[in-house]
C-alpha positions in Angstrom: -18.8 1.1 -8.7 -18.6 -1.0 -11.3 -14.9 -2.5 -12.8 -13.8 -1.5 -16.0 -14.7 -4.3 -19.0 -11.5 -6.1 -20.1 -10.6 -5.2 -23.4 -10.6 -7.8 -26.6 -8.0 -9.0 -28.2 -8.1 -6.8 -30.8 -8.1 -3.0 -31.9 -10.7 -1.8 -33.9 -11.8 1.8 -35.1 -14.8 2.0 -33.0 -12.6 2.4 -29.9 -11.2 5.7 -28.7 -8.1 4.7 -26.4 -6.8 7.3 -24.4 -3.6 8.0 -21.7 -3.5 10.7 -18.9 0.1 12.0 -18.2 -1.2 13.5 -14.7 0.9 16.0 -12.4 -0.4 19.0 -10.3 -1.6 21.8 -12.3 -2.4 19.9 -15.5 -3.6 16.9 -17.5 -1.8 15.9 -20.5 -4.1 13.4 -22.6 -3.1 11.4 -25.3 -6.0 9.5 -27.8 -5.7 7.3 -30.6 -7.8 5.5 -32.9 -6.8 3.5 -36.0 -3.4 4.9 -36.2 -4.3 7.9 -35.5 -3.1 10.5 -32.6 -4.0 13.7 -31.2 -2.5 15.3 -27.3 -4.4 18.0 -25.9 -3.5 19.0 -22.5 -6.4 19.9 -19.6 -6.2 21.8 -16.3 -5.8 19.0 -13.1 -9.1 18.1 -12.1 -10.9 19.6 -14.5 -13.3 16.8 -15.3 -15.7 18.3 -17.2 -12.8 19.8 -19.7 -11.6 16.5 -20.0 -15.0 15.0 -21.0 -15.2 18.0 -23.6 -11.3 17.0 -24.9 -13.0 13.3 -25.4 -15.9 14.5 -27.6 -14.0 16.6 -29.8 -11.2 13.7 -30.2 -13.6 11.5 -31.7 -15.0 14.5 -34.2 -10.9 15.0 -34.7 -10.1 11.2 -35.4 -12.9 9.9 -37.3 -14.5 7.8 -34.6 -18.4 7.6 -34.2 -19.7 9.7 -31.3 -20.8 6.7 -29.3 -18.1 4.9 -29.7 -16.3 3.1 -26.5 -13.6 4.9 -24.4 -10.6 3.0 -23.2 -8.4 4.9 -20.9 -5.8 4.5 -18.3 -3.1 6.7 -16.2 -0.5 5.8 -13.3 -1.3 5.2 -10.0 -0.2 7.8 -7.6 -1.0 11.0 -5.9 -4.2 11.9 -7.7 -5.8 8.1 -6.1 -8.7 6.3 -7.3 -11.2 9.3 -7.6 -10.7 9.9 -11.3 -11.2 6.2 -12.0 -14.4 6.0 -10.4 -15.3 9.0 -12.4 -14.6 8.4 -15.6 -15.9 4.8 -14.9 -19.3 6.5 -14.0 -19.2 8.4 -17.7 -19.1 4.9 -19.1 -15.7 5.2 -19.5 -13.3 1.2 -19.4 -10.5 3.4 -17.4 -7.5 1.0 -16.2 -5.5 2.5 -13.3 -1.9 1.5 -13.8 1.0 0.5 -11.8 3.9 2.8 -13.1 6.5 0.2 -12.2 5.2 -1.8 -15.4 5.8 1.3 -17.7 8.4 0.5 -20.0 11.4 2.9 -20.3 14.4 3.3 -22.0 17.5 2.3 -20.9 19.5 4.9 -22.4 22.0 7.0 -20.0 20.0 10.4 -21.1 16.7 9.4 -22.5 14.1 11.9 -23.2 11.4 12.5 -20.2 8.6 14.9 -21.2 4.7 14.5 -20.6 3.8 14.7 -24.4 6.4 11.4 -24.6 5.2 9.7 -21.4 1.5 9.8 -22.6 2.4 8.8 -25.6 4.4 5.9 -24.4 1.5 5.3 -22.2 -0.7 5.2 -25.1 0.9 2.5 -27.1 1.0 0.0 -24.1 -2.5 1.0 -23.8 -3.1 -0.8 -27.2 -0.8 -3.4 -27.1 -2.9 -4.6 -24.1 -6.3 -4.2 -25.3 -4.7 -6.4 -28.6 -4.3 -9.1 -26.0 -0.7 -8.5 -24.5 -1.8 -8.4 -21.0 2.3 -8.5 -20.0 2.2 -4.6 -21.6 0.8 -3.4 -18.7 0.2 -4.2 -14.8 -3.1 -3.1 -13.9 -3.9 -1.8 -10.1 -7.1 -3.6 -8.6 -9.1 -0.5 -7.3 -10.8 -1.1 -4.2 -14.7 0.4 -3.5 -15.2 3.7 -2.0 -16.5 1.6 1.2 -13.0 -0.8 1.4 -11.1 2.0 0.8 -12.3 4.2 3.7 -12.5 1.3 5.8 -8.3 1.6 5.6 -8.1 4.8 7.5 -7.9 4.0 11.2 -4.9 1.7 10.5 -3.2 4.0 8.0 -3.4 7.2 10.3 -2.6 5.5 13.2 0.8 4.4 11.7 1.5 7.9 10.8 0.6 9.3 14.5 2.9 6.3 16.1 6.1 8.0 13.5 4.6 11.5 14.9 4.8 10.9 18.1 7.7 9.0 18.0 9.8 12.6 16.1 8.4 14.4 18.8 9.6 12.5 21.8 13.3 11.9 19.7 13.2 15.5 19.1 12.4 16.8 22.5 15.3 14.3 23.8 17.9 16.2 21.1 17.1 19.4 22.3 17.8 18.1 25.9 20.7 16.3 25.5 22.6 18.9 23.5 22.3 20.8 26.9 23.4 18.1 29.1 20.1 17.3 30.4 17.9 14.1 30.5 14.5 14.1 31.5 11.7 11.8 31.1 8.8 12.7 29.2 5.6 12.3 31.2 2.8 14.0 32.2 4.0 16.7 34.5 7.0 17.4 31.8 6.3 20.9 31.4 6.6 21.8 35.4 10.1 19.7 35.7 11.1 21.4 32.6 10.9 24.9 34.4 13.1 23.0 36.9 15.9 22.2 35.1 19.3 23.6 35.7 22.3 22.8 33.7 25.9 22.6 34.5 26.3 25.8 35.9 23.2 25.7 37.6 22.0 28.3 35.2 18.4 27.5 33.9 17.2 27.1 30.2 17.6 30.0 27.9 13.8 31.3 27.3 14.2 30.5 23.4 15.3 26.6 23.9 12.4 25.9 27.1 9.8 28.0 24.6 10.6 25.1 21.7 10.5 22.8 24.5 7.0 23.5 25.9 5.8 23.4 22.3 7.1 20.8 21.0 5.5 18.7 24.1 2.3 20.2 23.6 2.2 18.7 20.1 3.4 15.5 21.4 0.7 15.7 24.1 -2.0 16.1 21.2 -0.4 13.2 19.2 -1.1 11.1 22.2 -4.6 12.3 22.8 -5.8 11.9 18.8 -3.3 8.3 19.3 -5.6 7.1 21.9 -8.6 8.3 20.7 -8.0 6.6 17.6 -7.3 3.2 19.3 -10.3 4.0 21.4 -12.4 3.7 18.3 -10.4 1.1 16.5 -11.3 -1.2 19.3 -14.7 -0.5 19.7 -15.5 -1.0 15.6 -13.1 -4.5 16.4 -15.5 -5.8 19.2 -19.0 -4.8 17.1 -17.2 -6.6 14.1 -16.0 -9.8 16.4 -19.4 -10.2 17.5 -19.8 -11.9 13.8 -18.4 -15.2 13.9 -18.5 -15.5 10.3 -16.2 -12.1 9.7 -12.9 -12.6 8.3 -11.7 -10.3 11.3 -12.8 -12.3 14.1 -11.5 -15.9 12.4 -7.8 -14.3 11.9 -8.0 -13.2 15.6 -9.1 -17.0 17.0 -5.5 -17.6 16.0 -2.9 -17.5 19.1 0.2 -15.0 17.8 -2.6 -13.2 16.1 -3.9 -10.2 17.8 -6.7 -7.5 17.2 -4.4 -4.8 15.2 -3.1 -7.6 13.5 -6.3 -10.0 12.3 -7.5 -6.1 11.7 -5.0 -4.7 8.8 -4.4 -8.3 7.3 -8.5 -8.0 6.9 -8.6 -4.0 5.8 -5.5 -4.1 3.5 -5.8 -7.9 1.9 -8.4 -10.3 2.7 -11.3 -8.0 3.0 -11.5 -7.3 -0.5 -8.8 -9.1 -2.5 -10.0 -12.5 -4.3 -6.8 -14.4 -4.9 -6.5 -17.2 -7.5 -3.1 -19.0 -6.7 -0.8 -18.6 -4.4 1.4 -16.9 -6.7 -1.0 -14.1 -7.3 -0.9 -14.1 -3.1 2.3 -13.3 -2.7 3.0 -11.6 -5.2 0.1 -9.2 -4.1 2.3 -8.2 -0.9 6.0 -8.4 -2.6 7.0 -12.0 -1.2 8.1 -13.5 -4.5 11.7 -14.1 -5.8 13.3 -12.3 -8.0 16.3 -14.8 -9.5 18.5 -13.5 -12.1 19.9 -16.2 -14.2 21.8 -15.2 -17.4 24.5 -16.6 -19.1 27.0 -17.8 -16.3 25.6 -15.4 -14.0 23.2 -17.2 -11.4 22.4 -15.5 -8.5 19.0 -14.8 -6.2 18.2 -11.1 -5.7 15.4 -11.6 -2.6 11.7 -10.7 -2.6 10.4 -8.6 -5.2 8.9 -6.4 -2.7 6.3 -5.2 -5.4 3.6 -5.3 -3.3 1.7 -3.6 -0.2 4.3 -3.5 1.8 2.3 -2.5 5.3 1.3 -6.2 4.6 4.9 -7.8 3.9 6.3 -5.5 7.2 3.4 -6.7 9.1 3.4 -10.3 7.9 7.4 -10.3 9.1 6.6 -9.7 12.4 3.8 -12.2 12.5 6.1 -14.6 11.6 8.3 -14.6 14.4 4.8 -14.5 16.9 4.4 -17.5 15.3 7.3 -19.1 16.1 6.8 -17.9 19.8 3.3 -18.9 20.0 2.6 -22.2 17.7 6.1 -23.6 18.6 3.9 -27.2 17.6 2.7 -26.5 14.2 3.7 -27.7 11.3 5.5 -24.1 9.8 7.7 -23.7 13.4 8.8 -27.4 13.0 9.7 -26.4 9.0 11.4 -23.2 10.2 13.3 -25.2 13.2 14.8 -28.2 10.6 15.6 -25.4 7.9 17.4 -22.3 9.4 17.4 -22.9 13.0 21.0 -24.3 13.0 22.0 -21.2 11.1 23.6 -17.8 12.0 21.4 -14.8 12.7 21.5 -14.1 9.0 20.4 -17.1 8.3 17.4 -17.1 10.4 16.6 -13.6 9.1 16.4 -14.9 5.6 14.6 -18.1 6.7 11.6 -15.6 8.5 10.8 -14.3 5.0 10.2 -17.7 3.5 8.1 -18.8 6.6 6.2 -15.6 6.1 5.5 -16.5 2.4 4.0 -20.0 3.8 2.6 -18.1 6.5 0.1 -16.0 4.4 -1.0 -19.0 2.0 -1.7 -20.2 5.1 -3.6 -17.9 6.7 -5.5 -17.5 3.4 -6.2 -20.9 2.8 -7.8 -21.0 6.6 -9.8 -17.9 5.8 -11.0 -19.4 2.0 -11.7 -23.3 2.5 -11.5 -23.5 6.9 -8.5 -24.8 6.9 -6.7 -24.3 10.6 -2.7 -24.5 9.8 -1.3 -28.0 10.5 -0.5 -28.3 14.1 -2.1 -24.7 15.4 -3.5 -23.7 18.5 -6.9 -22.0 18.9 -7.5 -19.0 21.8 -9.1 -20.7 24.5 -11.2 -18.1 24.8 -12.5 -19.3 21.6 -13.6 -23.0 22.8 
């Protein structure tokens, strides 16, 4: 897949520009050209209706049937697949992050999708004139990086499975008195159980019970599965000492899981000019309001991927545990370690701000983080 040109610095008649309002049943599209507007609305997903609603626009507006198609919509549910396919039509889409859509600040404002995509439409223009603070544009990642995020991301979501499962299972147990510890042979001790009054479970509450373990039991099954897998795709990957993957992981305080998402969800695919474009990437930039007499520092922006930022905050205090002799651990030490518990809190989010420019200046030029220690395993 190929990314979207960047548009000039100007907006000229031979352009169609076009906005998608999307939602779940339909489409509403704006286009403009030269002043000019027309909305149409399309069914959701209809692809081919939508290609249709583009030829007809031009015939509508005036603009020559070959002319270029600049488009753009909101990130969200609908993902990346529409990009990629209107990018295939020859189509310079832009996928968006709604955050950066300018709203009114009105108590009642007016909220339709003929207004959004119209709204959507002008900051489409303004920057393709060259006002590149008039939108924030998503970077889209290939069909290939993007699956390659999948492991992690279900993982994560069987871990908060399991984890309503077991809490659930407990409730249910406790309301009646009763604790009992959730292993393999739960189901036999369950049919055990007597409460108070050495009556046993109603047949309604131990039927919820047995069910609700056997969905835990298959959480934990697809759980280690998964991990199964994850591991084995880590170890053919490590076996590369050029991979991004395996040079994260020679790190002590950096584990597989770890060296793994920093690689799936940043480094893998991301190019990075600055460090400011870094963290601002993951959501680790402050956010000071200073106006007038007011002065005050609202904390990270937290803008970004935040699987990242969580994961980078836990890093951060690994590092301390494991590279107590680097140069960041000694900076942490003189700056918040005479502090409160608040204080060191605070502090962990500016060491994992240093953290990551670290880590990616090790992975971009080779250069190990003042003072760190190498696996042994690694000499």
């Amino acid at each position: 897949m190929q990314a979207a040109r960047k548009c000039e610095g100007y907006v000229s008649a031979d352009v169609l520009y076009m906005a998608l309002e999307l939602s779940g049943s339909k489409w509403r599209v704006a286009f403009g050209a030269d002043g000019r507007a027309r909305q149409v609305t399309v069914a959701a997903g209809d692809l081919s209706g939508l290609l249709e609603q583009i030829e007809r626009a031009k015939q509508k507006l005036g603009v020559d049937a070959g002319a270029r198609v600049r488009s753009c919509y909101e990130a969200g549910r609908d993902g990346f697949w529409l990009h990629r396919a209107l990018c295939a039509q020859g189509i310079e889409n832009l996928v968006v992050d709604a955050a950066s859509i300018e709203v009114s600040r009105r108590a009642r404002r007016v909220k339709t999708d003929r207004v959004d995509a119209q709204k959507l439409l002008a900051q489409l223009e303004r920057y393709c004139r060259g006002e590149r603070r008039a939108l924030r544009v998503v970077r889209v990642p290939s069909v290939q990086a993007e699956d390659a995020r999948r492991i992690h991301r279900e993982r994560e979501r069987l871990l908060k499975e399991r984890g309503m499962h077991g809490s659930r299972i407990r409730a249910l147990l406790i309301a009646q008195g009763v604790e009992l510890e959730l292993k393999g042979d739960f189901a036999e001790r369950l049919r055990a159980v007597r409460l108070w009054d050495e009556h046993a479970l109603g047949a309604g509450l131990r039927a919820e019970l047995e069910r609700e373990w056997q969905r835990l039991e298959q959480v934990q099954k697809q759980l280690k599965a998964l991990e199964a897998e994850q591991r084995a795709e880590f170890e053919q990957v490590a076996q590369s000492s050029e991979g991004l993957m395996q040079r994260l992981s020679l790190l002590q305080g950096i584990g597989m899981r770890s060296a793994w998402v920093l690689t799936r969800e940043l480094f893998g695919w991301r190019q990075f000019a600055n460090r400011r474009e870094l963290a601002g990437c993951v959501g680790l930039t402050p956010t000071p309001y200073n106006s007038g007499g007011s002065e005050r520092e609202q904390g990270i922006s937290k803008a970004g991927n935040r699987r990242v930022r969580a994961l980078l905050i836990e890093l951060s205090w690994l590092w301390l545990r494991y590279q107590p002799d680097s140069a960041l651990s000694a900076w942490y030490r003189q700056r918040f370690g005479g502090g409160g518990a608040r204080a060191r809190r605070i502090g962990i989010v500016a060491l994992a701000r240093r953290l990551l420019i670290a880590l990616w200046r090790y992975l971009e030029q080779g250069l190990i983080p003042e003072g760190a220690r190498l696996k042994s395993c690694a000499a």
